[in-house]
Steps between C-alpha positions, in 0.01 A plus 500: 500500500457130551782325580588219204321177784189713506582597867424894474827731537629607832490824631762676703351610848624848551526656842155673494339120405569473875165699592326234243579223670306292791593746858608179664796497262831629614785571262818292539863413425592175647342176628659210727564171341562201747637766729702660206458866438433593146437819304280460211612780191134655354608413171449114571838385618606390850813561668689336788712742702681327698598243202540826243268248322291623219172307345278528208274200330359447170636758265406324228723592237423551140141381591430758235691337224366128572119651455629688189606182372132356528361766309425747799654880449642624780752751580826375481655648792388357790862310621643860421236634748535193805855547483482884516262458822717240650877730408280796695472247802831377537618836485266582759637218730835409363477148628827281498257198319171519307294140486217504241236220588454334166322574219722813445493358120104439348660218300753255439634684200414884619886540638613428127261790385661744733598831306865629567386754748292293719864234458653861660249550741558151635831537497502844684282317742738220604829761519633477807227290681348134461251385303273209622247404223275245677319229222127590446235289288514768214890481533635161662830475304792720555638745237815512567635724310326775678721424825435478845384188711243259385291330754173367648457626808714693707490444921652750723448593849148388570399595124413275219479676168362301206250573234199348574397340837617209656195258620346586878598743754897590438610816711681745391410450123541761219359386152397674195254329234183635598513847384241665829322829428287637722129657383361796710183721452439791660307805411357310187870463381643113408884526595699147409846535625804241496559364859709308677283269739601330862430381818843566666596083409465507150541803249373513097671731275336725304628470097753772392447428125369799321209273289451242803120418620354498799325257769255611757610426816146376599561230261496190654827406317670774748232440798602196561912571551479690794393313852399807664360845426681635233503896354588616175771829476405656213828667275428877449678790362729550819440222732257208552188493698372232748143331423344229715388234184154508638478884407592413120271393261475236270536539122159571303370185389451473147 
């Protein structure tokens, strides 16, 4: 099914994808950051261990309702089903803070067309822990009445989290924004998978939100943020995998 941008839907990579993928590939659970030691969660979110820091980007919530809205039918349940993946997460971690870098709402008026149970959901969320919503260019004013703490970027330790990139080379970055897939073919099957994509300075997020796109990470737009090599670690059914970007393909033009 094609996703509601016209990027094509991703797939989950199970454990036997493995023996589908390039042999140079190893399978993974962490990466260092500007020397910090991270573990990346195969359902797209990243956690910091020593911090008991938890982060997602882009959820996108009630992107289905704004294209409703324009005339475009789409299953109305796709906050329900972001904030089911992201309660399965947390409970997977139990983190003592989770920061979500921006665009966690598709709109300036989406949090107002939250339904009751995804208003629980959220709520469930922040019980017991902090929650750090960081402004995105979907999202850039708070909505208070959702709780938690409101802000543009957050700095700690040698991390800068924010939503999209800061100008030139900044170390220890972790944005969102970009949505990076990865595509693969092997054995005349196209795989696309969500990624996250770094060079061990810089780190993109790959989107949580159930109906969020896609970019390439050969895209130029993603090229050009990294000053060195960079791989992408592709989110699979029970961990990630680890692809040099010069072993992914580009989307199909056209």
């Amino acid at each position: 099914m094609a996703r509601p941008d016209g990027a094509p839907a991703d797939q989950t990579l199970a454990e036997g994808d493995a023996a589908r993928v390039p042999a140079q590939d190893s399978a993974d659970d962490g990466i260092l950051l500007a020397g910090v030691h991270l573990l990346l969660d195969p359902a797209g979110a990243l956690y910091w261990p020593e911090e008991r820091l938890l982060v997602v980007a882009d959820l996108h919530l009630e992107k289905g309702s704004a294209f409703a809205a324009r005339g475009v039918p789409l299953p109305p349940y796709d906050s329900r089903a972001t904030l089911a993946l992201l309660e399965r997460i947390a409970a997977r971690w139990q983190p003592r803070a989770i920061v979500a870098l921006g665009d966690s709402f598709h709109d300036r008026g989406a949090a107002a067309r939250l339904g009751s149970d995804e208003r629980a959901s959220l709520a469930a969320l922040g019980r017991g822990r902090e929650m750090i919503w960081i402004a995105g260019n979907h999202d850039p004013d708070p909505a208070p009445e959702l709780g938690g703490n409101h802000l543009d970027l957050l700095r700690l330790g040698p991390l800068t989290l924010r939503h999209e990139p800061a100008p030139g080379f900044v170390r220890g970055e972790i944005v969102g924004h970009f949505h990076p897939v990865a595509r693969l073919v092997q054995r005349g099957r196209s795989l696309r998978r969500r990624c996250f994509a770094t060079d061990g300075s810089r780190l993109v997020m790959p989107a949580l939100g159930a109906y969020a796109g896609g970019l390439n990470i050969r895209d130029a737009a993603l090229a050009g943020l990294f000053v060195r090599d960079y791989a992408a670690h592709l989110v699979g059914a029970a961990r990630t995998y680890r692809i040099a970007h010069h072993a992914c393909l580009p989307d199909r033009a056209g």
